[in-house]
Residue frames as a rotation matrix with the C-alpha (Angstrom) as fourth column:
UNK 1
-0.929 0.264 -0.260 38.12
-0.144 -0.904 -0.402 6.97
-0.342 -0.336 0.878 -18.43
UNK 2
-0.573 0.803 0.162 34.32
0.796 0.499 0.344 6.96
0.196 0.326 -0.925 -18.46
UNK 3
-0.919 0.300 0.255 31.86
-0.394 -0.727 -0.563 9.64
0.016 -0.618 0.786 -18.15
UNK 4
-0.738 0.141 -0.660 29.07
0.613 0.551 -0.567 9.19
0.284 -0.823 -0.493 -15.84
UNK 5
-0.541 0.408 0.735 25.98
0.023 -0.867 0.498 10.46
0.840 0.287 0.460 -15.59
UNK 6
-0.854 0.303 -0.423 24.19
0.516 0.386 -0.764 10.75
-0.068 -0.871 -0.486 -12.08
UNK 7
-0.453 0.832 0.319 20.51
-0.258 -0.465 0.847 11.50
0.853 0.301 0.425 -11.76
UNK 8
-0.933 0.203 -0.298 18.74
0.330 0.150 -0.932 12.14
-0.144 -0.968 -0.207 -8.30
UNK 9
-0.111 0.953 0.281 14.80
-0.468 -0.300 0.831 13.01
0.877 -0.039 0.479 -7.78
UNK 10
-0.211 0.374 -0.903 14.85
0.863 0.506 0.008 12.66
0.460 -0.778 -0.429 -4.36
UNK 11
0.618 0.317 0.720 13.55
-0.012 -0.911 0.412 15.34
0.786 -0.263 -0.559 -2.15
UNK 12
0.875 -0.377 -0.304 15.56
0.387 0.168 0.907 14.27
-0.290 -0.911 0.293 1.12
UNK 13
0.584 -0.812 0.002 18.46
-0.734 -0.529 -0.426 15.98
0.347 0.247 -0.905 -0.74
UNK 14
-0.117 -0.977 -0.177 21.75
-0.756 0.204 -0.623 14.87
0.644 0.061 -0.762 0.99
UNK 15
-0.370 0.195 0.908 19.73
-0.714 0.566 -0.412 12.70
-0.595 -0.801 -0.070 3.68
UNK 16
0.656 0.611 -0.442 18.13
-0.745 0.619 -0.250 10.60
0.121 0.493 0.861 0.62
UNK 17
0.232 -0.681 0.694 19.43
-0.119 0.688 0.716 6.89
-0.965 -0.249 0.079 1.16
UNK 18
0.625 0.092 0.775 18.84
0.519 0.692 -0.501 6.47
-0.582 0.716 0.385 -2.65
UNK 19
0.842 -0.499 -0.205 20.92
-0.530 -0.698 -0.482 9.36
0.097 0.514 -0.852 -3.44
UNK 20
0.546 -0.452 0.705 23.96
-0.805 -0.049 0.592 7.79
-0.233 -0.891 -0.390 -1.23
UNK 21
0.390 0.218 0.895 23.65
0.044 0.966 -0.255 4.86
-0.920 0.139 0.367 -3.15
UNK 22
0.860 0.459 0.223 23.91
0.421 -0.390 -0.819 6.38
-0.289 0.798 -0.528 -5.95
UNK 23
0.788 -0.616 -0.001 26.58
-0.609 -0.779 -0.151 8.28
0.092 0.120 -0.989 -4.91
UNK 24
0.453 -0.424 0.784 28.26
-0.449 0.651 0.612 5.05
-0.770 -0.630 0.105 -3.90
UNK 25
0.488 -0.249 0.836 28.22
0.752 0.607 -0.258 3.33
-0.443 0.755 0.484 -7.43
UNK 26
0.903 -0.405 0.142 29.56
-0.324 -0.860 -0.395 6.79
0.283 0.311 -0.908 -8.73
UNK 27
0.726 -0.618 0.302 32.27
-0.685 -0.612 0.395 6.15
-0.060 -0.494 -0.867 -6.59
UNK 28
-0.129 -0.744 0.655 33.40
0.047 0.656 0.754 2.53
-0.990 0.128 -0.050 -7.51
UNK 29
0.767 0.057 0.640 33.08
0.642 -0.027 -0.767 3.55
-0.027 0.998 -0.057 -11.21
UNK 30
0.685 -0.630 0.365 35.31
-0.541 -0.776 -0.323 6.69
0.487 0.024 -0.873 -10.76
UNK 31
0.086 -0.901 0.425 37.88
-0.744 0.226 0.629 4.18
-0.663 -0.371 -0.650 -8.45
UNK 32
0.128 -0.526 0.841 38.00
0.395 0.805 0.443 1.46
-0.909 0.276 0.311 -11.02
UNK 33
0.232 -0.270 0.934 38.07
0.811 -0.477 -0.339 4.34
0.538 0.836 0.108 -14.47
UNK 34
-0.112 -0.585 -0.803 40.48
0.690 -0.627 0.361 6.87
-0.715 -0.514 0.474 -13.19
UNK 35
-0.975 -0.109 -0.193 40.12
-0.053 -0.730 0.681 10.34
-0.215 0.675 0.706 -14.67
UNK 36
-0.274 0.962 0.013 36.27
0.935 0.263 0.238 9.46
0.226 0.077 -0.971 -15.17
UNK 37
-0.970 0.049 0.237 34.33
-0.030 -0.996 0.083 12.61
0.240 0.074 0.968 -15.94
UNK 38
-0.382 0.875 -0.298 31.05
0.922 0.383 -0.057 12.67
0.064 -0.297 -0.953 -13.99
UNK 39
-0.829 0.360 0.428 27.69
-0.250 -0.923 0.292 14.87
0.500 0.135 0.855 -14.35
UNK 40
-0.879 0.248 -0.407 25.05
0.476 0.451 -0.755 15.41
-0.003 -0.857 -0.515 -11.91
UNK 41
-0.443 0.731 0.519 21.75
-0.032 -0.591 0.806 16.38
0.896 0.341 0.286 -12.50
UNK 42
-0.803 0.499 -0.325 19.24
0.589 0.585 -0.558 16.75
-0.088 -0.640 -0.764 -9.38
UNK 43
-0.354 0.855 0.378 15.60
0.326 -0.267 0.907 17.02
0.877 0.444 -0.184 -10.58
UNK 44
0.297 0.896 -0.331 14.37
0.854 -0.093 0.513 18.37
0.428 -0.435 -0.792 -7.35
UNK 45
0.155 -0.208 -0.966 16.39
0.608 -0.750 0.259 21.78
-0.778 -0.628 0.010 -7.48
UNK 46
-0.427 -0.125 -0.896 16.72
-0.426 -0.846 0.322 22.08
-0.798 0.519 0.307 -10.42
UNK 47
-0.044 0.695 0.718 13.26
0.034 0.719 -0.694 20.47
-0.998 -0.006 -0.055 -12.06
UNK 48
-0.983 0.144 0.118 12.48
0.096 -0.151 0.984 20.11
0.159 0.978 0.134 -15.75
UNK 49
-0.385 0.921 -0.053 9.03
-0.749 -0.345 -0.566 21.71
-0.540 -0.178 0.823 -16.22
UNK 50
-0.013 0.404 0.914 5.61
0.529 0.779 -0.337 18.81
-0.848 0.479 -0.224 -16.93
UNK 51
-0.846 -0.240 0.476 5.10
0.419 0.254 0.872 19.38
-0.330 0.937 -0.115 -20.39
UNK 52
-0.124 0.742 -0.659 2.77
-0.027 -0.667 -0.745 22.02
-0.992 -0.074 0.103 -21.77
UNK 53
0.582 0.651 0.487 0.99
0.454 0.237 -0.859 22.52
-0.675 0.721 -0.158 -25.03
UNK 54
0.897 -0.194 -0.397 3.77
-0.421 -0.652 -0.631 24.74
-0.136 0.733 -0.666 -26.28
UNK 55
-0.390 -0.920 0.039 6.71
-0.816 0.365 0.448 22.75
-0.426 0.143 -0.893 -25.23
UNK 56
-0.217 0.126 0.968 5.00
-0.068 0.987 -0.144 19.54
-0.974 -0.097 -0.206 -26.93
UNK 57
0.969 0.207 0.134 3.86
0.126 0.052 -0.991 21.07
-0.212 0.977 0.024 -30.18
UNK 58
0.598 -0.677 -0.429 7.92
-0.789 -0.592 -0.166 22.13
-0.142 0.438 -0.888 -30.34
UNK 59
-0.637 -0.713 0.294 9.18
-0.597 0.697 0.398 18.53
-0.489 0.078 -0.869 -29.72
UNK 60
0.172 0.481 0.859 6.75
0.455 0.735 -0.503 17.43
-0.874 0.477 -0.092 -32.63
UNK 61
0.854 -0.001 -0.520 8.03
-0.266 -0.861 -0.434 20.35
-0.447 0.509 -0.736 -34.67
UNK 62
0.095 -0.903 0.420 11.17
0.945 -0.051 -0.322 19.00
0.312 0.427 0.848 -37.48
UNK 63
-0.083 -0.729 -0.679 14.34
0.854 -0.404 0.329 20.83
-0.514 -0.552 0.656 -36.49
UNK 64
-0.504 -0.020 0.864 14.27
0.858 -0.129 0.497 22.51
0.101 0.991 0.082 -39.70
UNK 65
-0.279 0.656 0.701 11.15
0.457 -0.552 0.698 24.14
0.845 0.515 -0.146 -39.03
UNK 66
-0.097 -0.125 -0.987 11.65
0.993 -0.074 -0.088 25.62
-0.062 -0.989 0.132 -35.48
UNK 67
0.797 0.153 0.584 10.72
0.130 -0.988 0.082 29.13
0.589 0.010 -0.808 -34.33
UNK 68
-0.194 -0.942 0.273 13.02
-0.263 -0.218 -0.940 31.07
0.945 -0.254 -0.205 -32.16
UNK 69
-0.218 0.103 0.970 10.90
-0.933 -0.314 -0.176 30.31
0.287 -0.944 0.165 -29.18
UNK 70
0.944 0.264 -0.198 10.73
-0.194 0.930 0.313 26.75
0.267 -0.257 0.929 -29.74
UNK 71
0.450 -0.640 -0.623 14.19
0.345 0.768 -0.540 26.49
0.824 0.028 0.567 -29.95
UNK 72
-0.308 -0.559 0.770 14.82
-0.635 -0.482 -0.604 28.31
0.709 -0.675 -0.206 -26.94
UNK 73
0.257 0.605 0.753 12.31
-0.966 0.151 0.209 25.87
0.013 -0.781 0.624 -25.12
UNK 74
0.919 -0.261 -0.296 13.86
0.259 0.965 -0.048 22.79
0.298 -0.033 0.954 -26.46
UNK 75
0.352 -0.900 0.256 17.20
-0.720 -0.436 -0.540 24.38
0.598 0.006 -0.802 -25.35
UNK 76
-0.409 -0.406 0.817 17.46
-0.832 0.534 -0.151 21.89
-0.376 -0.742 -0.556 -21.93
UNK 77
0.598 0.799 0.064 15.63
-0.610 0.505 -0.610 19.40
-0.520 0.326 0.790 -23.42
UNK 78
0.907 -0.302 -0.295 17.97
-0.081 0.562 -0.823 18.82
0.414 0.770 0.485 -26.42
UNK 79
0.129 -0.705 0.697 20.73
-0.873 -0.414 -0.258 19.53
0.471 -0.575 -0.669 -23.16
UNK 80
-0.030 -0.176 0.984 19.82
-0.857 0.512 0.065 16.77
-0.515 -0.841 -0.166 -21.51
UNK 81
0.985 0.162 -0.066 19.88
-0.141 0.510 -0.849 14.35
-0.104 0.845 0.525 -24.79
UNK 82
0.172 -0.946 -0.275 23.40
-0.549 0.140 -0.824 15.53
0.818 0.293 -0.495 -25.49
UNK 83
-0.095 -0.223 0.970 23.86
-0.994 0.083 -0.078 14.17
-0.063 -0.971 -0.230 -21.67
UNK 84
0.377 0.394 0.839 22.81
-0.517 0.840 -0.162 11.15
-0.769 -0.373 0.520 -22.17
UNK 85
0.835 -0.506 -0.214 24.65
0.090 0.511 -0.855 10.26
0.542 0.695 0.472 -25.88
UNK 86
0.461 -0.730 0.505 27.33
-0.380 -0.677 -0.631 11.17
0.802 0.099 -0.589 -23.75
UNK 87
0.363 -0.069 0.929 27.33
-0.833 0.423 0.357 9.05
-0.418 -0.904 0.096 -20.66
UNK 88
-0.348 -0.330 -0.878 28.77
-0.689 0.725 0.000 6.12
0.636 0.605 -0.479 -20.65
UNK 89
-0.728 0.375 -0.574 27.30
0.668 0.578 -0.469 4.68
0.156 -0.725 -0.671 -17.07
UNK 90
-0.204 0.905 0.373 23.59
-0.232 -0.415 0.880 6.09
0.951 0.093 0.295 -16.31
UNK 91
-0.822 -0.197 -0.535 23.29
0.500 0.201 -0.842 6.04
0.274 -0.960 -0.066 -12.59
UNK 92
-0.421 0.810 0.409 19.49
-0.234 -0.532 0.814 6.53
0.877 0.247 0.413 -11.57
UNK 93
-0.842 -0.538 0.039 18.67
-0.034 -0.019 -0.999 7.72
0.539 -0.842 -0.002 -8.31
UNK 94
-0.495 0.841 0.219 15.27
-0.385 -0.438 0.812 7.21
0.779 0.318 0.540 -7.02
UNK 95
-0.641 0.483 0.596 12.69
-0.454 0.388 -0.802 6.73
-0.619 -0.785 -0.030 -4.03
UNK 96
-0.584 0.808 0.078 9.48
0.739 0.489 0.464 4.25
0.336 0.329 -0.882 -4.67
UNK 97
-0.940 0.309 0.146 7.32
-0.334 -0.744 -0.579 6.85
-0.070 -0.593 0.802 -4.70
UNK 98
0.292 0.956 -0.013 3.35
-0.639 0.185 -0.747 5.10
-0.712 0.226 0.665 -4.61
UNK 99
0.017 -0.364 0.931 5.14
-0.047 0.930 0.365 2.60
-0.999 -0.050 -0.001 -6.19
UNK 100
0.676 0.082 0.732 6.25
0.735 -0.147 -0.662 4.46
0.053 0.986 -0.160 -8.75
UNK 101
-0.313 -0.787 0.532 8.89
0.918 -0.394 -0.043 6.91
0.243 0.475 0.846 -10.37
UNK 102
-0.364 -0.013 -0.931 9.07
0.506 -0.842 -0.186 10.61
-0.782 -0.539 0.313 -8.58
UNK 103
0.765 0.630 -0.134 6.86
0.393 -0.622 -0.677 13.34
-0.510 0.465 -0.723 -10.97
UNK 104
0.572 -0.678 -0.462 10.37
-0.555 -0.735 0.390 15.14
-0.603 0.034 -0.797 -11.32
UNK 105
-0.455 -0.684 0.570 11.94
-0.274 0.716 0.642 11.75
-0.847 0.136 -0.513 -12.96
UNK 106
-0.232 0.117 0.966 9.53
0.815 0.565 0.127 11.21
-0.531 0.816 -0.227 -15.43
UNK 107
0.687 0.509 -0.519 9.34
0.265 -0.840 -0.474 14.68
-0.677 0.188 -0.711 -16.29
UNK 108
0.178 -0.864 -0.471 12.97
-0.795 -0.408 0.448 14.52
-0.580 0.295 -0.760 -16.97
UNK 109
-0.710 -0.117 0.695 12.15
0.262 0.871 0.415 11.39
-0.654 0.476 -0.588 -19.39
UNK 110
0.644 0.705 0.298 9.56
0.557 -0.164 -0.814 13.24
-0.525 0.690 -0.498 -20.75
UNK 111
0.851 0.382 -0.359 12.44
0.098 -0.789 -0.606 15.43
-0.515 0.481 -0.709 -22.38
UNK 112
-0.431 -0.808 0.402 14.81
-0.371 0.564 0.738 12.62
-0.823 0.169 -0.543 -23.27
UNK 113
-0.446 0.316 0.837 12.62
0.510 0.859 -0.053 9.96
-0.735 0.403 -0.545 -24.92
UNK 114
0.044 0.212 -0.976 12.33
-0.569 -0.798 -0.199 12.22
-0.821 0.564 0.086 -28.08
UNK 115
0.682 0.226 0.695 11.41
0.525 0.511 -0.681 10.69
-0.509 0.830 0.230 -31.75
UNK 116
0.909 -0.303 0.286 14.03
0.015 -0.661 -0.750 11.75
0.416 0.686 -0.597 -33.98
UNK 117
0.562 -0.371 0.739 16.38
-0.668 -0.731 0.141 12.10
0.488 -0.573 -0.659 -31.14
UNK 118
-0.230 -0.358 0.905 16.66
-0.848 0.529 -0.007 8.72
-0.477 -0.769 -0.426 -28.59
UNK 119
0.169 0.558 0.812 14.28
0.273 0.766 -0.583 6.76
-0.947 0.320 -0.023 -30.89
UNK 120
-0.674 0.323 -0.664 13.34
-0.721 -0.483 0.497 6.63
-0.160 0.814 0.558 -34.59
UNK 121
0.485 0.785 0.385 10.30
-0.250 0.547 -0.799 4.89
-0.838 0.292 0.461 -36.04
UNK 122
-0.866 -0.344 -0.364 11.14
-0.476 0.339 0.812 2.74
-0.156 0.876 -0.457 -39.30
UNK 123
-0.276 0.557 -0.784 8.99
-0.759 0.375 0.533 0.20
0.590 0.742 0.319 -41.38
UNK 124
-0.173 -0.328 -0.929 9.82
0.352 0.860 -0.370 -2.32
0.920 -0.391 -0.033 -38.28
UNK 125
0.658 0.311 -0.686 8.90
0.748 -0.167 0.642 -0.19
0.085 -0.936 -0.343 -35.39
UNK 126
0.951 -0.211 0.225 10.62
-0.227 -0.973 0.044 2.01
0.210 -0.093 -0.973 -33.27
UNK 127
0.406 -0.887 -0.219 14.26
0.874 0.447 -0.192 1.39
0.268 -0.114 0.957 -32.54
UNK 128
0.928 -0.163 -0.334 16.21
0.111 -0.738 0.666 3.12
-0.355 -0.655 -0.667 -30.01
UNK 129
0.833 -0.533 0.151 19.33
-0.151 -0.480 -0.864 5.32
0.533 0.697 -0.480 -30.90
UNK 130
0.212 -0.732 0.647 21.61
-0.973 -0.219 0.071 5.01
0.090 -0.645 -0.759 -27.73
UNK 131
0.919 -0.217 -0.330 23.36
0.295 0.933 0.206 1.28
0.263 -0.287 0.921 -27.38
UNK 132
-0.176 -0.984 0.009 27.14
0.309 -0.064 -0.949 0.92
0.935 -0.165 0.315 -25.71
UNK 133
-0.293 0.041 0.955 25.77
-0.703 -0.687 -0.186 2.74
0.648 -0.726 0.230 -22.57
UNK 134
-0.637 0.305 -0.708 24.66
0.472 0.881 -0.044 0.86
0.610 -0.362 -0.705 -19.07
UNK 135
0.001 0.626 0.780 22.08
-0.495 -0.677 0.544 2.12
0.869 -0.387 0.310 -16.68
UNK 136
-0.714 -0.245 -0.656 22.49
0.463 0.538 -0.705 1.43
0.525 -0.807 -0.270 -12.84
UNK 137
-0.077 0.524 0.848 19.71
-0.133 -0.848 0.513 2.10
0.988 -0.074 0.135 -10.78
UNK 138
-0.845 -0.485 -0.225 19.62
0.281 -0.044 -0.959 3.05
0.455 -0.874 0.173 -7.09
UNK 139
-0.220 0.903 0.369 16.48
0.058 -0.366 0.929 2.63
0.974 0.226 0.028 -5.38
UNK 140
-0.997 0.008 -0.074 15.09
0.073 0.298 -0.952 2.94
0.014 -0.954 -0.298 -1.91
UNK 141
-0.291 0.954 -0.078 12.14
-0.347 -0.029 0.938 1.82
0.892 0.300 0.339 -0.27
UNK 142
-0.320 0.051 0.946 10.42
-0.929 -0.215 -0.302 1.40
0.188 -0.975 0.116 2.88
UNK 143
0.816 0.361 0.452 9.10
-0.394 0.919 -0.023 -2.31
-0.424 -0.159 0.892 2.07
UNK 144
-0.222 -0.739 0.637 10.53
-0.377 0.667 0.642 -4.79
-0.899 -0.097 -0.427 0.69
UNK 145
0.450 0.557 -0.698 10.15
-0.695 -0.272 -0.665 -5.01
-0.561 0.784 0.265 -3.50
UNK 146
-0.589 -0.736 -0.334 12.75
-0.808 0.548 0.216 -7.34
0.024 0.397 -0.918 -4.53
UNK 147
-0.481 0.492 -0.725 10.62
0.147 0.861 0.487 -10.53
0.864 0.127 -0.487 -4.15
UNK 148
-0.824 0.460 -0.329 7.79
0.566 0.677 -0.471 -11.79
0.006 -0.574 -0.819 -2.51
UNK 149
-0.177 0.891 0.419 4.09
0.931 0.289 -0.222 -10.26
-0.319 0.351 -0.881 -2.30
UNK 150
0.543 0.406 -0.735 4.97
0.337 -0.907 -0.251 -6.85
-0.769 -0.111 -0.630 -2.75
UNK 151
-0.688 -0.686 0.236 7.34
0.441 -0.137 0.887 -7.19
-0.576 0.715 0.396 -5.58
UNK 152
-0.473 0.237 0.849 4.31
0.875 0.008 0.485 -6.68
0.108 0.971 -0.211 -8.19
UNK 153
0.704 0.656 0.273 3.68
0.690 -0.723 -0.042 -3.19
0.170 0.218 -0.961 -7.11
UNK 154
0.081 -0.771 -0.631 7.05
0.316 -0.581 0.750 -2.23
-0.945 -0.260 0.196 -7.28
UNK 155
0.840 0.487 0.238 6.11
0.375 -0.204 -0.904 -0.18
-0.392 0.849 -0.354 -10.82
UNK 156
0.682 -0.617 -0.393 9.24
-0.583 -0.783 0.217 1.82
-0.441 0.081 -0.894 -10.89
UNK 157
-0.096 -0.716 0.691 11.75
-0.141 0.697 0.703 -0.82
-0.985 -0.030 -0.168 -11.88
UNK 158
-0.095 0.145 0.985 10.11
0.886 0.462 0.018 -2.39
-0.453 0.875 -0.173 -15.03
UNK 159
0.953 0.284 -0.102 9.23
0.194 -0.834 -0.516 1.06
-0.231 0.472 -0.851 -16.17
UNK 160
0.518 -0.735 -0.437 12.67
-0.606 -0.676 0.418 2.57
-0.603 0.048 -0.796 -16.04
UNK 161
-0.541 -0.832 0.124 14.04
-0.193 0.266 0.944 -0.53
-0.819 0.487 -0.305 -17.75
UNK 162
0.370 0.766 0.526 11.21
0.745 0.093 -0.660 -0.37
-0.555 0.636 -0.537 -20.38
UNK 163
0.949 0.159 -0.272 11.80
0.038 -0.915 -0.403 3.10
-0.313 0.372 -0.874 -21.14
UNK 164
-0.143 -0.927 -0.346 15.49
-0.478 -0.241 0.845 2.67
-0.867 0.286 -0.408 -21.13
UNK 165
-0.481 -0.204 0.853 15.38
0.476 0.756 0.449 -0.55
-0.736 0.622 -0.266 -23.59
UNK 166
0.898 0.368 0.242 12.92
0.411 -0.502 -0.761 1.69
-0.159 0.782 -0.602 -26.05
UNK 167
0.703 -0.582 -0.410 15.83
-0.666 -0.740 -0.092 4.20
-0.249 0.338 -0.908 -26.66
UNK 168
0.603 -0.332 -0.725 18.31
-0.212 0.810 -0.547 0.88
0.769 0.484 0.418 -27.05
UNK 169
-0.300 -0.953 0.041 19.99
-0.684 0.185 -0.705 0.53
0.665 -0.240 -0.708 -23.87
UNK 170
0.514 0.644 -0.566 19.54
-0.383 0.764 0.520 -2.87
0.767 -0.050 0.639 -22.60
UNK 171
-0.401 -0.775 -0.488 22.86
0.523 0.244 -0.817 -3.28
0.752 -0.583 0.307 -19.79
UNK 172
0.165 0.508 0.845 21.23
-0.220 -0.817 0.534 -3.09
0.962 -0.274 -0.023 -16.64
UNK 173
-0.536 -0.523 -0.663 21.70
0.302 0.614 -0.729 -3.05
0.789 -0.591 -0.171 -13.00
UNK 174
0.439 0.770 0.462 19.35
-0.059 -0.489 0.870 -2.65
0.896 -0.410 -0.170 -10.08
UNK 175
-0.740 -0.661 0.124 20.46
0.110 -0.300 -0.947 -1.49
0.664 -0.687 0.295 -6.26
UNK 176
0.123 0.988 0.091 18.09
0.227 -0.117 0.967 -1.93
0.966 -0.099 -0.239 -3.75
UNK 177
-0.838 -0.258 0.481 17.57
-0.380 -0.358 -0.853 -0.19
0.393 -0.897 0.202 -0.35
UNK 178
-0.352 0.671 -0.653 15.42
-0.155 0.646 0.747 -1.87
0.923 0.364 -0.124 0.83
UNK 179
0.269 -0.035 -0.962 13.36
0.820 0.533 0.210 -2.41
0.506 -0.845 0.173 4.16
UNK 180
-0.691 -0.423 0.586 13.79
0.161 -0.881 -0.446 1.80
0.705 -0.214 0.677 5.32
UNK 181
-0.019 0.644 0.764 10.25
-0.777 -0.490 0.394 1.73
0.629 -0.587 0.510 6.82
UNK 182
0.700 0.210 -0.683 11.00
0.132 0.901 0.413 -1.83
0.702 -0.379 0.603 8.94
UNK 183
0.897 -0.114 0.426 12.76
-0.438 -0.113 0.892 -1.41
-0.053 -0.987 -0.152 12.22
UNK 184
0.482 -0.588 0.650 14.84
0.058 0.761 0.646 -4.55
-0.874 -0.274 0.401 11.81
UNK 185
0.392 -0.449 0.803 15.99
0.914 0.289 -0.285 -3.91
-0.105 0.846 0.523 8.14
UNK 186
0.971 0.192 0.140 15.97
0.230 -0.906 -0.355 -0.34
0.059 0.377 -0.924 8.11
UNK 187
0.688 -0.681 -0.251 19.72
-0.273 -0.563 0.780 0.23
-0.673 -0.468 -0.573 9.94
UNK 188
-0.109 -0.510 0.853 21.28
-0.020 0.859 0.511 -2.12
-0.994 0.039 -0.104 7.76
UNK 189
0.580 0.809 0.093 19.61
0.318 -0.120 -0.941 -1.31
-0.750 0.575 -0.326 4.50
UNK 190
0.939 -0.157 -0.307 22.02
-0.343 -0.503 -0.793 1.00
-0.029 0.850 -0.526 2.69
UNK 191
-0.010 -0.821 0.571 25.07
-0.533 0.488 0.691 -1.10
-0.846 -0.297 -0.442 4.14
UNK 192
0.000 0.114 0.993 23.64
-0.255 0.961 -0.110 -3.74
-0.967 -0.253 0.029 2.66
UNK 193
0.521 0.737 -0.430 23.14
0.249 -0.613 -0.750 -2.07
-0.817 0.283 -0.503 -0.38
UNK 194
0.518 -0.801 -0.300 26.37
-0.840 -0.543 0.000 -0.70
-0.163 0.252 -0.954 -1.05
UNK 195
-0.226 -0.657 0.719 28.03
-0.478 0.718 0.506 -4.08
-0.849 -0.230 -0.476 -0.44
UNK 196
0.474 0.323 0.819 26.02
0.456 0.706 -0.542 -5.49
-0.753 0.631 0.187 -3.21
UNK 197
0.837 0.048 -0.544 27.76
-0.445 -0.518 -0.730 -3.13
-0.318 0.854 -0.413 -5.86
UNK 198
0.006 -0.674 0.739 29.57
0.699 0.532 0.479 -4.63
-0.715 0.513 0.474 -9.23
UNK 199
0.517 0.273 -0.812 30.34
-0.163 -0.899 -0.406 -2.43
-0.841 0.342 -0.420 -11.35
């Protein structure tokens, strides 16, 4: 038994290929760990707000010394933390948006990637709290990012496994649709996709 977190931040809802994909690797995790308990966030119905001046002075605020209205604002915040000590497979769903990570996705990393929380700072740097955990991501795109000349403006990748490795998880996999806005690749794309999954 494993539990499974799924994150989506597409807009295309149930038509998103990267959701699908997503929803795919869900599905050979849950057929090879029967009984597998899976949670689903989707950041584009139900967003995490950008960060404002009050929710930022509260997640620089020790616990200790919280008002009541911080700790009501850090309420999802410290929700979606517990979500994530809790996962054992991280399944990130995500279009290339501008060759980069949907607004809604890094909003919801702005209220993970918490000092104190995902990280701590020591004499030696920071050092991430979360290790044991893997992170699969499920991307789509209308080119072709995986190699050749457009690989180095595919921004979204290295980021997400930057950000992940800060917090300490370093077990990664990457899923590519690939080839959505090309005639010839496009039909074939999330086949091709799916077929690649090891879980």
């Amino acid at each position: 038994m494993k539990n499974i977190l799924h994150v989506t931040s597409s807009p295309r809802g149930d038509e998103s290929i990267s959701t699908q994909l997503g929803r795919a690797i869900v599905s050979e995790l849950i057929s090879k760990n029967p009984g597998s308990e899976l949670v689903e966030i989707d950041l584009v119905n139900n967003p995490f707000p950008h960060l404002d001046g009050k929710q930022t002075t509260a997640l620089r605020t020790p616990t200790d010394l919280l008002t009541e209205e911080q700790k009501q604002l850090l309420e999802r915040s410290n929700e979606a933390v517990r979500q994530l000590f809790t996962a054992d497979h991280i399944i990130i769903s995500l279009p290339l948006h501008n060759f980069g990570i949907a607004s809604v996705l890094k909003s919801w990393l702005d209220n993970v990637i918490r000092a104190g929380h995902t990280f701590s700072y020591s004499s030696e740097g920071p050092k991430g709290l979360l290790s044991g955990k893997k992170v699969h991501i499920a991307i789509a795109t209308g080119g072709i990012y995986s190699d050749g000349p457009m690989a180095a403006l595919d921004f979204a990748v290295p980021y997400l496994e930057s950000i992940f490795k800060f917090i300490g998880i370093t077990d990664f996999e990457v899923y590519r649709a690939e080839g959505l806005g090309i005639p010839a690749l496009q039909e074939k794309a999330l086949e091709k996709a799916i077929e690649s999954i090891a879980v």
